[in-house]
C-alpha positions as CSV (number, residue, x, y, z in Angstrom):
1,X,-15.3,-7.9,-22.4
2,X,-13.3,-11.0,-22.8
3,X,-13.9,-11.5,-26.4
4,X,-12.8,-8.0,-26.6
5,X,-9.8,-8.9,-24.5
6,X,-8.8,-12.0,-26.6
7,X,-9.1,-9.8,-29.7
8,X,-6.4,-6.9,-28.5
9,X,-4.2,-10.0,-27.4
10,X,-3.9,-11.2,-30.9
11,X,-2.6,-8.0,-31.8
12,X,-0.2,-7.6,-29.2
13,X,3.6,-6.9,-31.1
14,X,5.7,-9.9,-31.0
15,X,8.3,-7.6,-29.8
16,X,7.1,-8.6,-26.4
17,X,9.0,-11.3,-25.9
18,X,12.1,-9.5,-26.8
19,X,11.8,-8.1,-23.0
20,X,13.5,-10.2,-20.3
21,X,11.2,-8.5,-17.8
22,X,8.3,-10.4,-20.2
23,X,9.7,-13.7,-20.5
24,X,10.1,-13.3,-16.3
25,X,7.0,-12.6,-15.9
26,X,5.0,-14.9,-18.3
27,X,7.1,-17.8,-16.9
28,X,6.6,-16.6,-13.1
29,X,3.1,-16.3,-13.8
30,X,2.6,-19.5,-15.6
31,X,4.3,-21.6,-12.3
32,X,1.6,-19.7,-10.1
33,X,-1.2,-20.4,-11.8
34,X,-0.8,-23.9,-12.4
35,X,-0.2,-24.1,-9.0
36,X,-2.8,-21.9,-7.7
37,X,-5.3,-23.9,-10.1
38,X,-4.4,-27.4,-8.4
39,X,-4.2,-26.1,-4.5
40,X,-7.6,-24.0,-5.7
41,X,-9.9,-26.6,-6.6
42,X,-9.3,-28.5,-3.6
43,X,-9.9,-25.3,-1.6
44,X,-13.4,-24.1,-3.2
45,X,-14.2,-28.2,-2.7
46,X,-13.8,-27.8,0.5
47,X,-15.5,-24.6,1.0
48,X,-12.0,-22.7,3.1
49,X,-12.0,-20.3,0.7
50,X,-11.5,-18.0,4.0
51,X,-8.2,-20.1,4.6
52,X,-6.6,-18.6,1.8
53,X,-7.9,-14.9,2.5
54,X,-6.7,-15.2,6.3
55,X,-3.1,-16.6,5.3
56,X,-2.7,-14.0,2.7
57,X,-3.0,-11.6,5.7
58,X,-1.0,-13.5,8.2
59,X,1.7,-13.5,5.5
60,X,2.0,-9.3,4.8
61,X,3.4,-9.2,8.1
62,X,6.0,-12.4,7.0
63,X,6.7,-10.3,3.9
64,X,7.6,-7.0,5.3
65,X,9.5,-8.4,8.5
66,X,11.4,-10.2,5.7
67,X,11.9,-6.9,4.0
68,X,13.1,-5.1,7.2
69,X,16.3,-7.6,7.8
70,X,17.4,-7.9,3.8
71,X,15.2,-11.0,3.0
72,X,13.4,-11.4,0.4
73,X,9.5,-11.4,0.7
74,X,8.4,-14.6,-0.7
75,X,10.2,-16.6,2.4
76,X,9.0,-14.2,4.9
77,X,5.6,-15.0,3.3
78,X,6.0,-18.2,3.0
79,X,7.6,-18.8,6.6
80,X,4.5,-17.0,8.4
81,X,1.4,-18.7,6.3
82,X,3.0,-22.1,6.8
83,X,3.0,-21.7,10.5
84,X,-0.4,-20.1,10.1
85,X,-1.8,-22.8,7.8
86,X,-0.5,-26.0,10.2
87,X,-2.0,-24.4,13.3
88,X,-5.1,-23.5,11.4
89,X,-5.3,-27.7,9.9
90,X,-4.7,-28.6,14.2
91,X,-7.1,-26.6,15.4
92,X,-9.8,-27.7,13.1
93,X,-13.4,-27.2,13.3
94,X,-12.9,-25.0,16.6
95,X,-11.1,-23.0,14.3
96,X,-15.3,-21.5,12.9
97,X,-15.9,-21.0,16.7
98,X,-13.7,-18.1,17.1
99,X,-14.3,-15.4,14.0
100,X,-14.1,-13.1,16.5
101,X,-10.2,-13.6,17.6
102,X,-9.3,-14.9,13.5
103,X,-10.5,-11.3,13.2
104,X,-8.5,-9.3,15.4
105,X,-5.5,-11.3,14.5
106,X,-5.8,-10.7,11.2
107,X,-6.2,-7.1,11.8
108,X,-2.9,-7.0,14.3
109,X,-1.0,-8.8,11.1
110,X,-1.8,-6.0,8.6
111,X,-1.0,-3.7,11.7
112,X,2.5,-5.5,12.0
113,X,3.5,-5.3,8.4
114,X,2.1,-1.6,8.1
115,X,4.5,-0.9,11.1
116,X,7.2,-3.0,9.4
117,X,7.1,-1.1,6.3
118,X,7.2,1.9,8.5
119,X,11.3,1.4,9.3
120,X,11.4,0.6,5.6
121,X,13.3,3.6,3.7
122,X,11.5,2.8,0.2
123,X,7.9,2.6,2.0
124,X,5.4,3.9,-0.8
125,X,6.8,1.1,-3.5
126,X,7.3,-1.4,-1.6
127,X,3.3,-1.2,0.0
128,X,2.4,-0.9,-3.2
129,X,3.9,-4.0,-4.1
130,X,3.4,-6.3,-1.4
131,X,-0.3,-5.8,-1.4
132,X,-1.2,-5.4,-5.5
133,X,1.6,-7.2,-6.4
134,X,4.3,-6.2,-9.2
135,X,5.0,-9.7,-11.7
136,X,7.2,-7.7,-14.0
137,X,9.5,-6.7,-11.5
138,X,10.2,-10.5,-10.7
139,X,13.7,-12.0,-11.2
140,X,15.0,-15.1,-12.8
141,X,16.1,-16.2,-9.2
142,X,12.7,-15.5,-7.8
143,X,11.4,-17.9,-10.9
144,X,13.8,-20.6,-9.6
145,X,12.3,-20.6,-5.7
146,X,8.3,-20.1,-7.5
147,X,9.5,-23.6,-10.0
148,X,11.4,-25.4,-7.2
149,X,8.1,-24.7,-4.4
150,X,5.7,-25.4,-7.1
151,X,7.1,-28.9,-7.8
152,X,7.2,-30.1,-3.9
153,X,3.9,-28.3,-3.5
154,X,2.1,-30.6,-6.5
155,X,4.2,-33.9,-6.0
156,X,3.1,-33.7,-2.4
157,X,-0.9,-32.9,-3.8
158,X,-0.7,-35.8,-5.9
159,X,0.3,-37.8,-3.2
160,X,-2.5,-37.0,-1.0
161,X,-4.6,-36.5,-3.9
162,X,-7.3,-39.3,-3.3
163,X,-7.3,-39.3,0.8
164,X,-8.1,-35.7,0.2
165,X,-10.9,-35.9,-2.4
166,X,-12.7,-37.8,0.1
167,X,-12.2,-36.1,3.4
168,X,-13.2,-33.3,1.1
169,X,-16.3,-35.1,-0.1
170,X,-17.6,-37.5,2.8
171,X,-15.8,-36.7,5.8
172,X,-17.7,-38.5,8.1
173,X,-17.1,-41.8,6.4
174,X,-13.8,-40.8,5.3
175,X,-12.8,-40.7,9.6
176,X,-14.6,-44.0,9.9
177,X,-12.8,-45.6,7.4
178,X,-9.0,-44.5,9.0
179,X,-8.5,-41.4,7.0
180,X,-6.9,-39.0,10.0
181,X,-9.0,-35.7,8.6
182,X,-6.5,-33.6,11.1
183,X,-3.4,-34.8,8.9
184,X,-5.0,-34.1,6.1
185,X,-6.0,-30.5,7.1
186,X,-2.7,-30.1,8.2
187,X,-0.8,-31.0,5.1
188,X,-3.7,-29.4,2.2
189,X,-3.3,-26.5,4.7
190,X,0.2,-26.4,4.3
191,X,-0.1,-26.5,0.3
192,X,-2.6,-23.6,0.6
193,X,0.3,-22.0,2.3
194,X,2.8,-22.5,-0.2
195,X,0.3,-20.8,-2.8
196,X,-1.0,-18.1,-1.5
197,X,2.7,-17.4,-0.6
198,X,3.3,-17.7,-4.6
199,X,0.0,-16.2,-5.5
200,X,0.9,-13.0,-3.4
201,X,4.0,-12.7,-6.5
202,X,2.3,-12.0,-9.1
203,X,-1.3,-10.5,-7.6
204,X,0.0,-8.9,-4.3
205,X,-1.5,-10.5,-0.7
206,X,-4.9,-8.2,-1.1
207,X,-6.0,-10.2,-4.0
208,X,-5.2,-14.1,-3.9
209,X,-8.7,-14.7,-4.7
210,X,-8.0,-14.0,-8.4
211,X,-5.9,-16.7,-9.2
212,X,-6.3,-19.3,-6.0
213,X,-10.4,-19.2,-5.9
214,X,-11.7,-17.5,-9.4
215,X,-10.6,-19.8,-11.5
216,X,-11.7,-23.2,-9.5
217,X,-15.0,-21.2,-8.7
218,X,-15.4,-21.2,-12.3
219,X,-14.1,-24.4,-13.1
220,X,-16.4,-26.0,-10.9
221,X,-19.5,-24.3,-12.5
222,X,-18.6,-26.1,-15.9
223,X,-18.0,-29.2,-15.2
224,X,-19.1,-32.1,-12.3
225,X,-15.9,-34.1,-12.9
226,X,-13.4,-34.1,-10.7
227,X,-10.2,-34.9,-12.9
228,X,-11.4,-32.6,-15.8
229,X,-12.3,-29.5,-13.2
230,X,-8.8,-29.6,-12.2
231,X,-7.4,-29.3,-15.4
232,X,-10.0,-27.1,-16.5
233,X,-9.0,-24.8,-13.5
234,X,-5.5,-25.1,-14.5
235,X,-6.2,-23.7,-18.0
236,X,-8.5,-21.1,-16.7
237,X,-5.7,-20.3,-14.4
238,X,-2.8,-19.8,-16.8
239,X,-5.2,-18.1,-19.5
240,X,-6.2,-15.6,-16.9
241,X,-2.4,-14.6,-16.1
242,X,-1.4,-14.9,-19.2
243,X,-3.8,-13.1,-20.9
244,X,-3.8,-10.2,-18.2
245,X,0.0,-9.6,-19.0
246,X,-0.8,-9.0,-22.6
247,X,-3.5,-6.9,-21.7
248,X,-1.3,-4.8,-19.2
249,X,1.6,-4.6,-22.4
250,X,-0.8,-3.3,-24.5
251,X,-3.0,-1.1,-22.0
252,X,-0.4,-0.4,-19.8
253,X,-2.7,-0.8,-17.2
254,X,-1.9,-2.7,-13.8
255,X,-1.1,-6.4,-14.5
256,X,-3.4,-7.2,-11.5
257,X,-5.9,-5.3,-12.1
258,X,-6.0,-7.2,-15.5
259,X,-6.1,-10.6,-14.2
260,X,-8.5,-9.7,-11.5
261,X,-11.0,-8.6,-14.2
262,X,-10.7,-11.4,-16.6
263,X,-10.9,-13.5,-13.0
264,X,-14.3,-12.4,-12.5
265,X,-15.8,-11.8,-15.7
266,X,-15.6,-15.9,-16.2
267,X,-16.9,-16.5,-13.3
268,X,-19.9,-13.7,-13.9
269,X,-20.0,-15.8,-17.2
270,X,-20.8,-19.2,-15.7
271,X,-22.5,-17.5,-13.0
272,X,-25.1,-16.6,-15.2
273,X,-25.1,-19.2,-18.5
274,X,-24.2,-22.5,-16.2
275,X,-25.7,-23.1,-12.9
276,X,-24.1,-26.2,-11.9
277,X,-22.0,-26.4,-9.1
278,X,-19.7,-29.3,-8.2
279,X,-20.5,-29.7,-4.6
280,X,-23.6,-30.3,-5.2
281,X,-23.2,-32.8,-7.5
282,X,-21.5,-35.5,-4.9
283,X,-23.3,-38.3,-6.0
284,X,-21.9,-37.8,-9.9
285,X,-18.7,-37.1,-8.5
286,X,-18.5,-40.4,-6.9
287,X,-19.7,-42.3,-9.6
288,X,-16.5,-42.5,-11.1
């Protein structure tokens, strides 16, 4: 499939570019993934891959109350999953006590932004959007907020890059050595927030998986370093979105839909051909 894929890519009319709606989309998808690549690996490492499925949900209701009063969706998102995201890094541990309540608020969020989208006069597209996501309908302003977030959101990672690798790794010794694991939930949970609200742009809130877990899943699987798995999530990242917009040019098939396959096709890939994992290689990781 993916050979397949890369092969109807090379033929792909270099009339594409000609398209503003292209170059928006290409460069809107590029920001995300690299990104959702960074914020990713971090959140497989730490095995809250849930985090990014609950804020994505918590953030439909963000996006369509945004909607309702003129705003545009990506602050409504982003407004609601960073207020998720810091009570989710204060609350902690307790937080995998209560699946039960996470559940039914999850549920009352969808709930909310269905009813939101209810008062909404262009209901159908708009659904359709929020939750699939629609990249070529993105606009050069939109690109600006995606570049401007995407640069606080990976100065701030690299600044909490180490601190975080090892609360990550060794918690335990990490809080005996002065590392407040509570701060640094708070602030990678914020970063997670930040990403699935830019994630939710180009593959709608339903499917952040694709781009914020799919490609560090995968990255992980083919390498036990930690420095080269980011980049190699990074690349995997922006080859999947990129590569899913040519295919959705050519096909005209759904862009997500697109991404979403190439997304787990590599990871059935190393699934099957590569069975090692980085968290449970610890010991090589530290070795550095």
């Amino acid at each position: 499939m993916i050979w397949s894929a890369m092969r109807i890519s090379m033929n792909i009319p270099g009339t594409m570019f000609t398209y503003d709606f292209m170059q928006n989309a290409f460069a809107a998808a590029g920001i995300v993934a690299v990104l959702c690549g960074l914020v990713g690996f971090f959140l497989v490492l730490r095995s809250q891959t849930f985090a990014g499925h609950a804020l994505s949900h918590v953030g439909f209701a963000g996006a369509t109350g945004a909607v309702l009063i003129g705003v545009s969706p990506l602050w409504g998102l982003l407004i609601m999953t960073m207020v998720a995201g810091i009570g989710m890094g204060l609350l902690g541990d307790r937080l995998q006590q209560r699946d039960v309540a996470i559940g039914i608020v999850l549920a009352m969020s969808l709930g909310l932004g269905l009813l939101f989208l209810n008062f909404y006069t262009s209901y159908a597209t708009q659904v359709g959007t929020l939750l699939f996501g629609n990249v070529l309908a993105i606009d050069p302003t939109t690109i600006w907020s995606l570049l401007s977030l995407t640069i606080l959101a990976i100065g701030a990672l690299a600044a909490m890059a180490r601190p975080l690798l090892f609360a990550s790794l060794l918690s335990e010794l990490a809080g005996a050595k002065g590392v407040s694991l509570r701060v640094i939930s708070v602030l990678f949970l914020g970063l997670v927030a930040i990403g699935v609200a830019e994630c939710a742009q180009i593959v709608g809130v339903l499917l952040v998986f694709t781009l914020m877990v799919g490609p560090a899943a995968s990255a992980q699987r083919l390498t036990t370093r930690v420095w080269t798995g980011l980049l190699l999530s990074v690349v995997l990242a922006l080859g999947e979105a990129w590569l899913g917009l040519a295919l959705a040019y050519e096909t005209d098939w759904p862009t997500t839909f697109w991404i979403t396959a190439l997304s787990s096709a590599v990871y059935l890939l190393t699934v099957l051909r590569l069975p090692v994992a980085l968290h449970r290689a610890t010991g090589s990781i530290l070795s550095q």
